[in-house]
N, C-alpha and C positions, 0 to 999 in steps of 0.2 A: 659786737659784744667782745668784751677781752675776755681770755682764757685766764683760767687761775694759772695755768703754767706762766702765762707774761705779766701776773701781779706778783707773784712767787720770784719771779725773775728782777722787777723794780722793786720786791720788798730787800732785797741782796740780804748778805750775808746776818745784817743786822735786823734785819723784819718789820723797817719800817716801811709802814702801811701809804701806796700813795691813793691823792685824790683825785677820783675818775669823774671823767666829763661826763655830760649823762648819756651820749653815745656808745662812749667803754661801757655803761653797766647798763644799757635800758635797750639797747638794737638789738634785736633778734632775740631777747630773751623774754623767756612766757612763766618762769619759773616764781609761784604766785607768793612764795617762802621765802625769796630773796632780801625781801624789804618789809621791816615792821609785821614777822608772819601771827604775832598774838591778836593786831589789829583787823588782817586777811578774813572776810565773811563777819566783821563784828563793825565794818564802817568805813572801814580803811577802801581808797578809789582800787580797782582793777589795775595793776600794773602799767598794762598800754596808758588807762586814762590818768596816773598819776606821772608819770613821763611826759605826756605828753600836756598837764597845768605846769609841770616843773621846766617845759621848754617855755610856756609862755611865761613864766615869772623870769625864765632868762632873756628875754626880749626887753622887759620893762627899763624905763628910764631909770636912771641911777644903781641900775643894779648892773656889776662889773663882771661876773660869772655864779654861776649854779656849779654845786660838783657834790660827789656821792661821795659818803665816808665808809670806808669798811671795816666791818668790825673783826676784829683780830682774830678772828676763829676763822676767816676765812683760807689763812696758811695752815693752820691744824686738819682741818675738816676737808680742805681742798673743796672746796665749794663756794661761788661768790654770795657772800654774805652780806648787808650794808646796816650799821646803825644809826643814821641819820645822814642828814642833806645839811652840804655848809652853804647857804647864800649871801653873796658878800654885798652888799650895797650900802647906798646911802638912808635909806630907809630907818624908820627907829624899830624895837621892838614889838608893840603895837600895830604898825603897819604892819612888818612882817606876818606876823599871826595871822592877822586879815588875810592875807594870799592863800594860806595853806586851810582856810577852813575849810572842813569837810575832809582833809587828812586823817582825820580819827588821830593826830597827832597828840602829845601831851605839852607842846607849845617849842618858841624858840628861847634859845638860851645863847650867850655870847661864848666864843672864842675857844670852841672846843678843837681845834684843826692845829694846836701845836704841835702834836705828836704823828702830826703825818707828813710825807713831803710831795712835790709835783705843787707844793702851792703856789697859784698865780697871785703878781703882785695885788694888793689892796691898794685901791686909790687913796689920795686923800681927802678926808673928808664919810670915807665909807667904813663899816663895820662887817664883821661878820659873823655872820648869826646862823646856828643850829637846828636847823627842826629834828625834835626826837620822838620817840615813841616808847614808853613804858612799858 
């Protein structure tokens, strides 16, 4: 798992937020508050078990990487924070959703990852889509 000091360190001077593999934010951490904490006991999988459908949705055909988005309180708070998962594929929106049911999520949505950097390229032909949590 990365430490807030080496995403503090890749946010530089200007604070912008990168996208971590799910290794950087899901290895070794038990911390149940880190992801979606309103959802945590209301439906939302157990940590380990959502890292580890979020590594099988990274296997899947057409789909080009998985990565964690962090939400900006994490350089305030000093604490890894994530408000949603970018998956980038070929996939439509519909399929997507399909993956993540049982996230207790509030769906995917396109093209929230402009404002972060470490982005890996998008293939063509592939989109990438948001799963959030309200």
């Amino acid at each position: 798992m990365i430490s807030v000091e080496q995403v503090i360190n890749r946010a530089g001077d200007e604070g912008v937020m990168p996208l971590l593999t799910l290794d950087e934010f899901f290895a070794g951490n038990d911390d149940e508050g880190c992801i979606a904490p309103n959802q945590w006991g209301y439906g939302r999988p157990p940590l380990a078990d959502l890292a580890e459908r979020l590594r099988v949705i990274e296997q899947r055909a057409g789909v080009a990487w998985v990565r964690v988005q962090l939400h900006p309180e994490t350089l305030e708070m000093e604490e890894l924070t994530a408000e949603a998962i970018a998956i980038c594929a070929t996939a439509d929106e519909a399929t997507c959703a399909a993956w993540i049911e049982g996230f207790e999520a509030s769906g995917v949505i396109p093209d929230l990852v402009d404002d972060y950097q470490d982005i890996p390229d998008v293939p063509h032909g592939a989109a990438v889509w948001s799963v959030v949590w309200d």
